[in-house]
C-alpha angles and dihedrals in degrees: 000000000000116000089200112041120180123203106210114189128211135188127193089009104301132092118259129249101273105037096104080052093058096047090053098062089047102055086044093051096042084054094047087047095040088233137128122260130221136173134221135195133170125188138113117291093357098150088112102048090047097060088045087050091041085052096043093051100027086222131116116268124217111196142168122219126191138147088227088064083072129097089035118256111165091223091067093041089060094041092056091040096053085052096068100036086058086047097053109030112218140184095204128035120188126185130183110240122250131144092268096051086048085061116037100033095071101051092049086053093057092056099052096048094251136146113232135195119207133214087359117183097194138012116195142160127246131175085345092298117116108238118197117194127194142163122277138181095026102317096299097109138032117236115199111210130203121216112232098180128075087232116061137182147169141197105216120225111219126245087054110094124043098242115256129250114256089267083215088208104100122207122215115277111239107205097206107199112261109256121230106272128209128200148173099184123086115197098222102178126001111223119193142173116254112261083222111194130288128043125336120252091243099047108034122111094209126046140188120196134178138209140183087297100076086074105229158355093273090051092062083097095079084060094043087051100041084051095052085040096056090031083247143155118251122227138153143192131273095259093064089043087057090044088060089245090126144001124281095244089060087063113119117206144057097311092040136038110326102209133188115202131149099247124028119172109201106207119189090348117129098196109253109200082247090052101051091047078077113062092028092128093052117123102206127022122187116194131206120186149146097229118067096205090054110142093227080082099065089071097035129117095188127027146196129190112196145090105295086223098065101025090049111045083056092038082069100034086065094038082057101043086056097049101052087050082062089238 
């Protein structure tokens, strides 16, 4: 049996951003241990996802698929996943982070007698002990955590893990028998934030954020237009969350989405410790604000000091202009 095993999720039929994280630091930690590596998934009609997932990772995939995994209840989640832990056997257990992994892992880690480590960034190996790191106060320090459990297991932050290449190679799809499942919870309505159009916050290689600075909720349309503009993803920060200017899946930092595109402009943003936890993995930040001591600017690598209302509104005139002129 595997001694590293992966959990990827999925929703409406497609993997979720993060899962070729996930199977990164899978793969990374089964070399460094000299140990196999399998992947699991549950879910209702999950047959597709778990070839693609078989084919992105070239290991073998346990799942278990079953119309009472839909719509999602976190007692049936731990149940199915215990299934096929019990089934596999492993010494290591990783899972990508979402709000319904946040829910429903630790308590299946708590059933099964395991330690578990939480939004890590990194897991490593040192002296043959198994060292899990992860953000703490807010994102201003690093804590290193030891595993006293045989069983161990960790939910991975994103941003952490450069995102693997499709393997190509598919493993066999083991279908492990749904479990009973007992619960006391009815999901009565389901109530979701609109997808919107343009790229998703998560995937998307450009981003545009706001802050305070923008002014106001009527202003959110400079942001709205630079993203269309760049072809980009919106997010904010958690103070305009807060404020009701957008929705809470659109925050950016350590309490919200961390994110890792090529390109973030931070726009009226001044750069909160919270809130750069979150794009810690970013390649290339670009700052506007009005304050020129702002601390965005400590982890920019453009800048731009000047009122948003006036620097942004041309920032996306001349993004326009080129490229109607195809540059």
């Amino acid at each position: 049996m595997a001694g590293v095993l992966f959990f990827g999720s999925a929703a409406n039929g497609v993997l979720l951003a993060g899962t070729q994280e996930v199977v990164a630091a899978a793969r990374q930690l089964s070399q460094v241990l000299d140990t196999s590596v399998a992947g699991a998934i549950v879910g209702s009609g999950i047959e597709k996802v778990a070839t693609q997932l078989s084919a992105m990772a070239g290991s073998d995939i346990y799942c278990v698929d079953d119309v009472r995994l839909t719509p999602y209840l976190s007692d049936a989640y731990v149940a199915s996943a215990k299934a096929i832990i019990d089934a596999v056997s492993p010494d290591f257990v990783l899972f990508q982070q979402s709000s319904e992994t946040n829910e429903w892992v630790p308590r299946l880690a708590a059933r099964l007698d395991a330690a578990l480590v939480t939004s890590c960034t990194a897991i490593a190996v040192d002296k043959g002990e198994i060292v899990a790191t992860k953000s703490v106060s807010g994102g201003a320090a690093r804590a290193e955590y030891l595993f006293n459990r045989p069983l161990r297991m960790a939910i991975l932050a994103p941003g952490g893990y450069e995102p693997i290449e499709q393997s190509g190679v598919a493993g066999a799809i083991h279908r492990i028998d749904a479990p009973e499942i007992n619960t006391l919870a009815e999901v009565l309505e389901e109530i979701a934030d609109p997808i919107g159009v343009g790229p998703q916050l998560k995937t998307a290689r450009v981003v545009v954020s706001g802050g305070l600075g923008i002014g106001s909720k009527e202003n959110w349309k400079l942001i709205d237009d630079a993203a269309a503009a760049l072809g980009a993803g919106v997010g904010g920060s958690r103070a305009v969350v807060e404020l009701g200017w957008i929705p809470p899946s659109k925050q950016v930092g350590f309490s919200g989405v961390k994110i890792r595109p090529d390109v973030y402009f931070a726009v009226g943003i001044s750069g909160a410790v919270h809130h750069l936890a979150g794009i810690s993995g970013v390649k290339t930040v670009v700052a506007i604000n009005n304050d020129p001591d702002a601390n965005i600017y400590r982890v920019a690598r453009f800048g731009v000091v000047g009122d948003v209302k006036d620097v942004l509104p041309a920032f996306v005139e001349r993004v326009k202009e080129l490229r109607s002129e195809n540059l």
